[in-house]
C-alpha positions as CSV (number, residue, x, y, z in Angstrom):
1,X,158.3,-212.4,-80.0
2,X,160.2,-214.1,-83.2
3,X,162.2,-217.5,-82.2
4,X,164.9,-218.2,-83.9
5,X,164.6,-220.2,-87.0
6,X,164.9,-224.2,-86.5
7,X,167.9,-224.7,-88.4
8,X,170.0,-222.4,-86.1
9,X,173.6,-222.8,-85.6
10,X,175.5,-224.5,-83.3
11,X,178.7,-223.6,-81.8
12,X,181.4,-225.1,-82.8
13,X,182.5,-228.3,-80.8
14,X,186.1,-227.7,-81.9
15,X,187.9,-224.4,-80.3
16,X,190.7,-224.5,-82.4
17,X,189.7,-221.4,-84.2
18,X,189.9,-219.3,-80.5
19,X,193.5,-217.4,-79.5
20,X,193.8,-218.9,-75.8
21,X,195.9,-215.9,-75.1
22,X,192.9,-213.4,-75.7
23,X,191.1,-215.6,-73.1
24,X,194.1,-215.2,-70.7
25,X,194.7,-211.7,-71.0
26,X,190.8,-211.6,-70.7
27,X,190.9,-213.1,-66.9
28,X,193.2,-211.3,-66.0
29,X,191.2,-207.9,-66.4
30,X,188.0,-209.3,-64.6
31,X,187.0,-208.8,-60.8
32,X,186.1,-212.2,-60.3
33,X,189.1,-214.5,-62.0
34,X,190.5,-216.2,-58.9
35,X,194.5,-216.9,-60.2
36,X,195.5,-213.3,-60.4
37,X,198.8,-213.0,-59.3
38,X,199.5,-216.6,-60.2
39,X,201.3,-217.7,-63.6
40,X,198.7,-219.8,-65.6
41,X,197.7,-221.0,-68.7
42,X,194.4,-221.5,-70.7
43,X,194.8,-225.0,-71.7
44,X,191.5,-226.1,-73.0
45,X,188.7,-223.7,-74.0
46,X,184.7,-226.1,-74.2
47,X,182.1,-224.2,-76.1
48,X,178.9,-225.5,-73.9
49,X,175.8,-224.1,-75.9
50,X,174.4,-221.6,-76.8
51,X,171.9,-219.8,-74.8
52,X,168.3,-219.9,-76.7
53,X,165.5,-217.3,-76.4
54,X,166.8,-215.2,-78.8
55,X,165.0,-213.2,-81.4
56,X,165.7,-211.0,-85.1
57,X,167.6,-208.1,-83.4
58,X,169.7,-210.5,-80.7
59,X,173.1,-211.8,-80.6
60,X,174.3,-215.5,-80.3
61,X,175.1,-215.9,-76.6
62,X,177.3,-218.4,-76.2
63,X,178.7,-220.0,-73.1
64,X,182.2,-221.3,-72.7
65,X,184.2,-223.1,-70.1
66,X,187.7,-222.0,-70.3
67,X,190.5,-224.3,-68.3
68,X,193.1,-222.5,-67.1
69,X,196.3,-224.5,-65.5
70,X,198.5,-222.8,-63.1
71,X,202.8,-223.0,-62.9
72,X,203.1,-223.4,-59.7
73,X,202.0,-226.4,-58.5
74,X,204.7,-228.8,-56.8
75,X,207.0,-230.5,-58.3
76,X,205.6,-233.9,-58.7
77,X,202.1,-232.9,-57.9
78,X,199.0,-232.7,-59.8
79,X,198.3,-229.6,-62.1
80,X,196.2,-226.9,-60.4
81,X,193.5,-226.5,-63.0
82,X,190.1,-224.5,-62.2
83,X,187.5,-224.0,-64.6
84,X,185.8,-220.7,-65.3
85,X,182.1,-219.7,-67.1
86,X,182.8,-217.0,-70.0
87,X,179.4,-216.3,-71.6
88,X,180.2,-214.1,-75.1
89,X,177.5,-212.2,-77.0
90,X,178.8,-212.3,-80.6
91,X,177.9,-209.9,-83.4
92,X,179.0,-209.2,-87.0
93,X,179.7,-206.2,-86.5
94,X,181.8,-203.7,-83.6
95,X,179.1,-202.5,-80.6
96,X,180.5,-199.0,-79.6
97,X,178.0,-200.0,-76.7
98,X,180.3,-202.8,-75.8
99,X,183.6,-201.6,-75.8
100,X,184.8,-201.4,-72.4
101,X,183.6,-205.3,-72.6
102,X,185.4,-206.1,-76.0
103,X,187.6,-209.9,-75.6
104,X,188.2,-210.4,-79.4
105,X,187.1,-210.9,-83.1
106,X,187.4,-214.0,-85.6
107,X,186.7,-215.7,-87.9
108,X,184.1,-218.5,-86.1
109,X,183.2,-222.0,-88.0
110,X,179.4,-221.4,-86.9
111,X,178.5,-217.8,-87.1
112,X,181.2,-216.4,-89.6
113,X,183.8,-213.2,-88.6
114,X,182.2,-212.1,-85.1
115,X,182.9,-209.4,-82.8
116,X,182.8,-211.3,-79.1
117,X,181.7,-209.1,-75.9
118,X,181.2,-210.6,-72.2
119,X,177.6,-211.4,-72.5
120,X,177.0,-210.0,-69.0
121,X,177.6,-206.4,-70.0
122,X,175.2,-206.6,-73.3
123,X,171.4,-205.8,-72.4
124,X,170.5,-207.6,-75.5
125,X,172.3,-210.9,-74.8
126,X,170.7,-210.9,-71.2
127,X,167.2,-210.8,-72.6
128,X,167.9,-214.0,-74.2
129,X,168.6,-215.5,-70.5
130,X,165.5,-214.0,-68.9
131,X,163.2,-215.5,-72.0
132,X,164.9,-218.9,-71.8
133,X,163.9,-218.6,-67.7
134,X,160.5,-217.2,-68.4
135,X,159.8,-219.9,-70.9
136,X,161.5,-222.8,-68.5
137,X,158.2,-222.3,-66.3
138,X,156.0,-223.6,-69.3
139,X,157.4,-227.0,-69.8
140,X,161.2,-228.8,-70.9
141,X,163.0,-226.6,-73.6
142,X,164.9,-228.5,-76.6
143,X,166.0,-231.7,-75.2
144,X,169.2,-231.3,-77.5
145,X,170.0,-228.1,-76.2
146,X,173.2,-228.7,-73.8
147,X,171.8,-225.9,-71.5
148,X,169.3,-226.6,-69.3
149,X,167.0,-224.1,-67.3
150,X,165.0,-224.9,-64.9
151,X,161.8,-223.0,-62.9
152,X,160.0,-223.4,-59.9
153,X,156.6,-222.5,-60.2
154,X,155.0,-219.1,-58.5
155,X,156.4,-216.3,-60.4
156,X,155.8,-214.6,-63.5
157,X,158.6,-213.0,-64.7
158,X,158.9,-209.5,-66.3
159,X,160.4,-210.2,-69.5
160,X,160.8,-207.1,-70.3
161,X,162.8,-205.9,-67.8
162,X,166.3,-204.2,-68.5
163,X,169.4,-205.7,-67.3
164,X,172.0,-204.1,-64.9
165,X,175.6,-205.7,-64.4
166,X,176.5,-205.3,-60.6
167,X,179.9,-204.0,-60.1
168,X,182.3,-204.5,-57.4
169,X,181.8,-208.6,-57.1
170,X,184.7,-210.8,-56.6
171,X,183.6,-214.1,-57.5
172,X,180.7,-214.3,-59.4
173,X,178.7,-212.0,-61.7
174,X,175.4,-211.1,-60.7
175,X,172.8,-209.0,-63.1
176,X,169.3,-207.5,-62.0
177,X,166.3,-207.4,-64.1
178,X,164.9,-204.3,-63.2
179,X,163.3,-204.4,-60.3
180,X,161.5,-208.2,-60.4
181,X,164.7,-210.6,-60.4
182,X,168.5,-211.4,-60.2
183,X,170.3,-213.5,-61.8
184,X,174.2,-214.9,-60.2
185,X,175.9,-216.3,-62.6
186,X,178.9,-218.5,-61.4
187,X,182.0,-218.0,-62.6
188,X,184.1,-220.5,-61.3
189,X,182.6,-223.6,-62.0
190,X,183.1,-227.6,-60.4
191,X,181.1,-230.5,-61.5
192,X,178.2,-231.0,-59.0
193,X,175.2,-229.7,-57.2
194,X,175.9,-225.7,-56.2
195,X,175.1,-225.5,-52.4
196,X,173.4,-221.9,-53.1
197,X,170.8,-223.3,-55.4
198,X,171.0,-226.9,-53.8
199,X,169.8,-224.5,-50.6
200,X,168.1,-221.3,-51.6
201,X,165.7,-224.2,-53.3
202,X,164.9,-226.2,-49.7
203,X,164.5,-223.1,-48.3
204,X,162.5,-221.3,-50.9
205,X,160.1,-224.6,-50.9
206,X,159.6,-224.0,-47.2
207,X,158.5,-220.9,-47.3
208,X,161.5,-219.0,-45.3
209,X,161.0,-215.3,-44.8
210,X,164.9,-215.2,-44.9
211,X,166.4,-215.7,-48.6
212,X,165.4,-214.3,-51.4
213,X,162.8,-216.6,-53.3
214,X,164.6,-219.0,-56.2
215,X,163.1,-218.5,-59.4
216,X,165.1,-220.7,-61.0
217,X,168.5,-222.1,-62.4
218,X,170.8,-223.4,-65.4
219,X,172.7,-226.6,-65.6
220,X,174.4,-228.2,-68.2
221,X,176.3,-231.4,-68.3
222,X,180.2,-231.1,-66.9
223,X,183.0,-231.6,-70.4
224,X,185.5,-233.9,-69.9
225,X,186.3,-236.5,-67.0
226,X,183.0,-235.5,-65.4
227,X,181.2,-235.7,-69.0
228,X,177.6,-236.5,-67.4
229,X,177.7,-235.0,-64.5
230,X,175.8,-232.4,-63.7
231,X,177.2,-228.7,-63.5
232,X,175.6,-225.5,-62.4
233,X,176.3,-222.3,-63.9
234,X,173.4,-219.7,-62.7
235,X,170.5,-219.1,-60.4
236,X,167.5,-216.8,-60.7
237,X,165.8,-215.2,-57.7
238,X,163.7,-212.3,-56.7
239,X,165.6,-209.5,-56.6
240,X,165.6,-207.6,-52.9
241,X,164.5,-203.6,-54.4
242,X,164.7,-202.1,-50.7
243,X,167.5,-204.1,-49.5
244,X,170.5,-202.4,-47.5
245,X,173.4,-204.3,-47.0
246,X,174.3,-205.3,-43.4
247,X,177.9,-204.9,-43.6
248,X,176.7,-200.7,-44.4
249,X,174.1,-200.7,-41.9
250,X,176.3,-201.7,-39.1
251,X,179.2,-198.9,-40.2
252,X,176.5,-196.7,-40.3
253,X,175.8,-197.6,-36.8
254,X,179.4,-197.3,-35.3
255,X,179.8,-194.2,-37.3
256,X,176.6,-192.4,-35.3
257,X,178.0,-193.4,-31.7
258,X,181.5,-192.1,-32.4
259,X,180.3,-189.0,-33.4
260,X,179.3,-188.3,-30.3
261,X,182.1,-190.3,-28.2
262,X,180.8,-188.7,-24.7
263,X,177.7,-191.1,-25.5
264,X,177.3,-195.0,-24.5
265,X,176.1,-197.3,-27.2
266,X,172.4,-197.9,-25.6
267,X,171.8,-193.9,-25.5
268,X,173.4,-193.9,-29.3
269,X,170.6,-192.4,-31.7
270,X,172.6,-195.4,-34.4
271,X,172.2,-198.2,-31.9
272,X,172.2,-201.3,-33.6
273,X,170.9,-204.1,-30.9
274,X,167.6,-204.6,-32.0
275,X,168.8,-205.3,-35.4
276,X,171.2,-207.6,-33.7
277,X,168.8,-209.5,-32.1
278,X,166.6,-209.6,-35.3
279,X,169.6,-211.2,-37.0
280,X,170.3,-213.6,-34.5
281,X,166.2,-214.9,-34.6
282,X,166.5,-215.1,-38.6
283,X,170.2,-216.7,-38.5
284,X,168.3,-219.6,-35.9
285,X,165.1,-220.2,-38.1
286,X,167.4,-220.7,-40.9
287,X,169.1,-223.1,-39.4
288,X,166.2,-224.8,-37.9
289,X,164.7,-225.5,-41.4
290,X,168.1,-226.7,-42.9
291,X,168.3,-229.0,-39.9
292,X,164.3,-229.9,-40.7
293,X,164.9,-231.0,-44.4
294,X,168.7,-231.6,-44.8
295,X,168.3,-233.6,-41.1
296,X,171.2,-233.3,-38.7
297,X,174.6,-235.9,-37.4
298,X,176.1,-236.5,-34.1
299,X,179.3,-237.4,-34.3
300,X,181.7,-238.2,-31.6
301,X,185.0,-238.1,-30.1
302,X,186.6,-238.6,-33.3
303,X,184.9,-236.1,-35.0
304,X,185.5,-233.5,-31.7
305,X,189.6,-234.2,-32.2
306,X,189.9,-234.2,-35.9
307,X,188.2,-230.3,-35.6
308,X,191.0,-229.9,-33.2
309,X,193.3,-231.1,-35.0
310,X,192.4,-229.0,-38.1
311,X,191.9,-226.0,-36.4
312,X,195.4,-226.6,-34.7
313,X,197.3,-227.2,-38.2
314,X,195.7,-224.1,-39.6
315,X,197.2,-222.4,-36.9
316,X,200.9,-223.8,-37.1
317,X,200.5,-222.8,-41.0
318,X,199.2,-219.3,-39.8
319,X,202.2,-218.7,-37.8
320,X,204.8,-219.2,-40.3
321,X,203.1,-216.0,-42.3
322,X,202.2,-213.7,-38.8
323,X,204.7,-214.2,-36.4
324,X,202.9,-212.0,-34.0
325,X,200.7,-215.0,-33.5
326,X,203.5,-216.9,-31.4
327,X,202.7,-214.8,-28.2
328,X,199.3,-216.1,-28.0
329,X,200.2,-219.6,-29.6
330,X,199.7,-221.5,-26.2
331,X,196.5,-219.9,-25.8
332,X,195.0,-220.9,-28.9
333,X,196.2,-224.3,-28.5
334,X,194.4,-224.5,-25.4
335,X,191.3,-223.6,-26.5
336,X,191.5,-225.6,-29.6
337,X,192.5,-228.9,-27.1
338,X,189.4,-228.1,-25.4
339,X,187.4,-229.0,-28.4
340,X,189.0,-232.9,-28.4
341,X,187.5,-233.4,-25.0
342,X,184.4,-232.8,-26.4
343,X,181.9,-236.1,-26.4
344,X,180.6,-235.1,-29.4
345,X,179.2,-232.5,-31.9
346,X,176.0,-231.8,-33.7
347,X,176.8,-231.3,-37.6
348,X,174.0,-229.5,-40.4
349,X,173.7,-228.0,-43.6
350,X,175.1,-224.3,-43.1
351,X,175.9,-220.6,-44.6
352,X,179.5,-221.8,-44.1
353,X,180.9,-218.1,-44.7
354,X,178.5,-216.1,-42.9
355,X,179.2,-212.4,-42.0
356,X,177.7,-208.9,-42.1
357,X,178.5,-208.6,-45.6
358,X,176.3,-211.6,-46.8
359,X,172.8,-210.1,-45.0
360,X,170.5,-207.5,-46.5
361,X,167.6,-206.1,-44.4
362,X,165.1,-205.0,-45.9
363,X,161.7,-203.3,-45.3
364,X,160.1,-206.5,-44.2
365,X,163.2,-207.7,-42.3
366,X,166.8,-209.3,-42.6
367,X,167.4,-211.6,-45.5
368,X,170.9,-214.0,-46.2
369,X,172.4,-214.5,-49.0
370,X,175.3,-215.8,-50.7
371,X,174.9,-219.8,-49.0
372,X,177.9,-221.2,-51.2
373,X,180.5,-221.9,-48.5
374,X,184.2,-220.3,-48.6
375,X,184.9,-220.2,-52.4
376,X,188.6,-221.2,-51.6
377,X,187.3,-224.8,-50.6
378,X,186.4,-227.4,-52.8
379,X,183.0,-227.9,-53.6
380,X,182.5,-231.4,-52.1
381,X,183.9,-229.9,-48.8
382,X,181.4,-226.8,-49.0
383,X,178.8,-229.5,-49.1
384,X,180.0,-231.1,-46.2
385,X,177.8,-230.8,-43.2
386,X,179.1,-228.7,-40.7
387,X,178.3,-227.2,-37.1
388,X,176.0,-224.0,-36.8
389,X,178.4,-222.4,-34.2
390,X,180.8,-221.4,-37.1
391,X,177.7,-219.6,-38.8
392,X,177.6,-217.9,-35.3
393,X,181.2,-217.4,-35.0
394,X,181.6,-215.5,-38.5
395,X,178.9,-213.5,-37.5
396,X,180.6,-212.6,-33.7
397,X,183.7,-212.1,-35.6
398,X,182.0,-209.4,-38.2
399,X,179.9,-207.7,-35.1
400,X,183.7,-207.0,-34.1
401,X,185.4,-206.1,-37.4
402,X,182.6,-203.1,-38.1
403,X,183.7,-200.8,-35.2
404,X,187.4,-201.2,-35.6
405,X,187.3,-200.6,-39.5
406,X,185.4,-197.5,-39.0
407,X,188.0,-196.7,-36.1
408,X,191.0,-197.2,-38.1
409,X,190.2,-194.8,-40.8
410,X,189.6,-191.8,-38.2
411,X,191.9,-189.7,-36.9
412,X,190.8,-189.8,-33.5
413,X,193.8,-187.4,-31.8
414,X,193.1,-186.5,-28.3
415,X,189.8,-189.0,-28.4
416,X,191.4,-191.9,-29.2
417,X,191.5,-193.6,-26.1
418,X,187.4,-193.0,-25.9
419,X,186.9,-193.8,-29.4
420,X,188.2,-197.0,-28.5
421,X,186.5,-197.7,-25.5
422,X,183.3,-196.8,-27.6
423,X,184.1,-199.3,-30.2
424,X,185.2,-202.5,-27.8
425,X,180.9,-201.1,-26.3
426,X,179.5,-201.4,-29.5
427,X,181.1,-204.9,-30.6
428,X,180.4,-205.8,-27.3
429,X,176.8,-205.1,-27.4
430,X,175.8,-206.6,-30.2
431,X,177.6,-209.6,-30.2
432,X,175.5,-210.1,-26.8
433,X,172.3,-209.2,-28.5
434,X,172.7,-211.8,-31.5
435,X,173.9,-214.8,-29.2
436,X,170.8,-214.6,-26.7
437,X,168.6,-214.2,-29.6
438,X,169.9,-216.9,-31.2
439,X,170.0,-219.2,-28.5
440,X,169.0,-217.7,-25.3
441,X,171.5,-219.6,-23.0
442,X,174.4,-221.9,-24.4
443,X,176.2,-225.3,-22.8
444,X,178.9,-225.5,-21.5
445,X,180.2,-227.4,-24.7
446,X,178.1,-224.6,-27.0
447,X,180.9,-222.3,-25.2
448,X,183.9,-224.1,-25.8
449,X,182.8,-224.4,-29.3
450,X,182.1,-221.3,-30.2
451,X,185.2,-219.6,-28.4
452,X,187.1,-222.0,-30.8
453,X,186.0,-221.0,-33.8
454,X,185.6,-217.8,-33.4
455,X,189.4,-217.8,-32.7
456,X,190.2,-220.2,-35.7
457,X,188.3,-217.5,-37.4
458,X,190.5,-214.9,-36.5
459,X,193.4,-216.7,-37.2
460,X,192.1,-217.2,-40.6
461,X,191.7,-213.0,-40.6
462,X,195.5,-212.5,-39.5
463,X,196.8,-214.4,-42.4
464,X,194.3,-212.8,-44.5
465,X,195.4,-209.1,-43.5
466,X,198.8,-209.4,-43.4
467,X,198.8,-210.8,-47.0
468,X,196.1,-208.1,-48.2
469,X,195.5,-205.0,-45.7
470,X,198.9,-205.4,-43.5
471,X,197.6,-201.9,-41.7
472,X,194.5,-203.7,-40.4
473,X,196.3,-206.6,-39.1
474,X,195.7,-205.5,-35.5
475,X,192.0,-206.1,-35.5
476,X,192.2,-209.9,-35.5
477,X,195.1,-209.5,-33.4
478,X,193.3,-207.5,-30.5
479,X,190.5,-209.6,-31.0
480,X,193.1,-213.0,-30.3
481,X,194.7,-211.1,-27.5
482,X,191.2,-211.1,-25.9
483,X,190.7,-214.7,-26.1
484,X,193.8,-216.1,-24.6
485,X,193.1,-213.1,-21.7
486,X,189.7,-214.8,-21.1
């Protein structure tokens, strides 16, 4: 393997030389940008580094921060800024290869005229990520490099592994190396510790047989007001070769017992219980360890009617967007009032946005994934600790979306009424199965709890739908419907 030579250059600190609007109409094109639909504006593009490990036939990978600042704040307000990683590959000269990833060429005050690519499309760029990882694990890199990657020890990686770009993400890009490692890289980007590596790291240290292992991760210091701080652009971890996505596995499930309609969900040949309750055991080890090394706080009446409270506002907001919510307004109130009476509640590091979708299992079992919180929040809140029964609740809530979403695009005819009655069984069932195998009996308080959020999760759901999917709103709906009848 050549390095590069030690009078390499250095991106330019000054981005004057970029076209902010090639960035913008850039954004909008991607999967993962966040403002779509939103006016904005690039305002300020940071060239952070550039990433090392390259050799003679590489490109110059360089990573940028691009601020963009949005028109439609309130009058009076702050501007809604949000900053986003862009690593670009640059070469001299146009990569047929690379086209369908093409952002722009000029003239650059460090590397000359370059042709720039999204870095996370360009096998040859990603090989310079996977040697700066491999090498990480042998000591500190350039202590002037702005970009910092970090190993834990226990792994060797392939270093010659090809890259593959995942497709189909909405937040973040994620790239395997064949069949040894994955890297996430985030996109949208805040000063401070990442709860997925802050996490996946604790958890990987323990020895849990439910994440993927951490390999590793990038930092670099945050631009700007937070110049100093720390901020996290990428993790490395083993990737999961045999993994199935639970989200699939659970479709595939409901899809076997409605074939055969005349059938109850324990005589279905697709009966998923066992993988419930497999879930529900890995969801409470989880949870045990966080508690172990992160520790746990019990907070008391204030704490109990300030949930309330929130939950209650979030559902005086939902209403003004699904009026269908009104009928069971008083219901949900009720519920939500039951939560102030509580003592006191029992707060830990969590998942935060836990649901079928963000478990694989996998030959040796289930695996979770994904432990950065609701992306819509604000880092420091994702940090915040939180209680386990909304890990459970996002789960409950996902046990009942699978049936219905596989119910809604059949045309059921004559067998509708059954189809039904087979779906409510299946939901039923395993939602059963992963609450006693998570924790065999709940409290009283456990109960009110999780019936609360569950239904602030659902209320969440109806906002969501009618914005996005307006022909699925009745799924949440139903599923409120059946909390104020209980």
């Amino acid at each position: 393997m050549t390095d590069r030579p030690a009078d390499r250059p250095n991106p330019s600190p000054t981005t004057d030389h970029l076209d902010r609007e090639l960035f913008h109409d850039y954004l909008v094109r991607t999967r993962w940008f966040g403002g779509k639909g939103r006016p904005f504006e690039v305002t300020a593009i940071t060239a952070v580094g550039e990433v090392p490990g390259r050799v003679e036939t590489s490109p110059h990978v360089v990573v940028y921060l691009v601020e963009v600042t949005y028109g439609d704040a309130v009058a009076g307000a702050a501007p809604d800024t949000e900053l986003y990683q862009v690593p670009l590959s640059f070469y001299a000269h146009p990569e047929g290869r690379l086209d369908h990833a093409f952002i722009g060429w000029w003239e650059d005050p460090a590397y000359g005229w370059v042709h720039a690519y999204d870095a996370l499309h360009d096998r040859e760029a990603m090989a310079c990520w996977l040697r700066s990882f491999a090498r990480a694990a042998e000591g500190p890199g350039d202590p002037a490099s702005p970009l910092v990657f970090h190993r834990l020890p226990g792994h060797d990686l392939d270093v010659e592994a090809h890259s593959t770009l995942f497709s189909g993400e909405q937040s973040n890009s994620s790239v395997a190396f064949g069949e040894d490692s994955l890297m996430k890289v985030f996109r949208k980007v805040t000063p401070g510790l990442n709860p997925d590596i802050r996490i996946h790291e604790v958890l990987t240290n323990a020895g849990s047989e439910h994440v993927a292992p951490l390999y590793g991760w990038l930092d670099t210091a945050a631009p700007g007001d937070d110049e100093g701080a720390t901020m996290q652009l990428a993790m490395l971890q083993k990737f999961l070769r045999t993994a199935t996505d639970g989200w699939d596995l659970a479709l595939a499930s409901v899809r076997t017992l409605l074939a055969e309609p005349e059938q109850h969900a324990t005589d279905s040949g697709g009966d998923f219980a066992g993988e419930s309750t497999r879930l529900g055991e890995a969801l409470a080890e989880v949870h045990r360890t966080l508690a172990e090394h992160f520790g746990t706080q019990t907070r008391g009446p204030e704490a109990t009617a300030a949930l309330a409270r929130a939950m209650t506002s979030r559902l005086d907001d939902a209403l003004a967007v699904v009026p269908q919510l009104a009928e069971h307004a008083d219901a949900l109130r009720a519920s939500f009032a039951q939560v102030a009476a509580l003592p006191e509640i029992t707060v830990q590091t969590i998942h935060g946005d836990l649901h079928l979708g963000q478990t694989l299992r996998t030959s040796v079992g289930w695996k979770i994934v994904d432990f950065e919180g609701e992306p819509a929040k604000p880092l420091a809140e994702r940090l915040e600790p939180d209680s386990r029964w909304r890990d459970v609740a996002g789960m409950l809530r996902s046990f009942d979306y699978a049936p219905h979403a596989v119910l809604h695009g059949l045309n059921a005819g004559e067998e509708e009424e059954q189809l039904r009655l087979r779906a409510v069984e299946w939901a039923n069932r395993n939602r059963n199965f992963f609450v006693v195998a998570y924790a065999e009996e709940l409290t009283p308080d456990e109960r009110t709890l999780l019936q609360a959020y569950v239904a602030d999760k659902a209320v969440y759901e109806c906002v969501y739908e009618s914005r996005n999917r307006p022909a699925w709103l009745e799924i949440p709906l139903a599923a409120i419907a059946r909390i104020g009848a209980s």
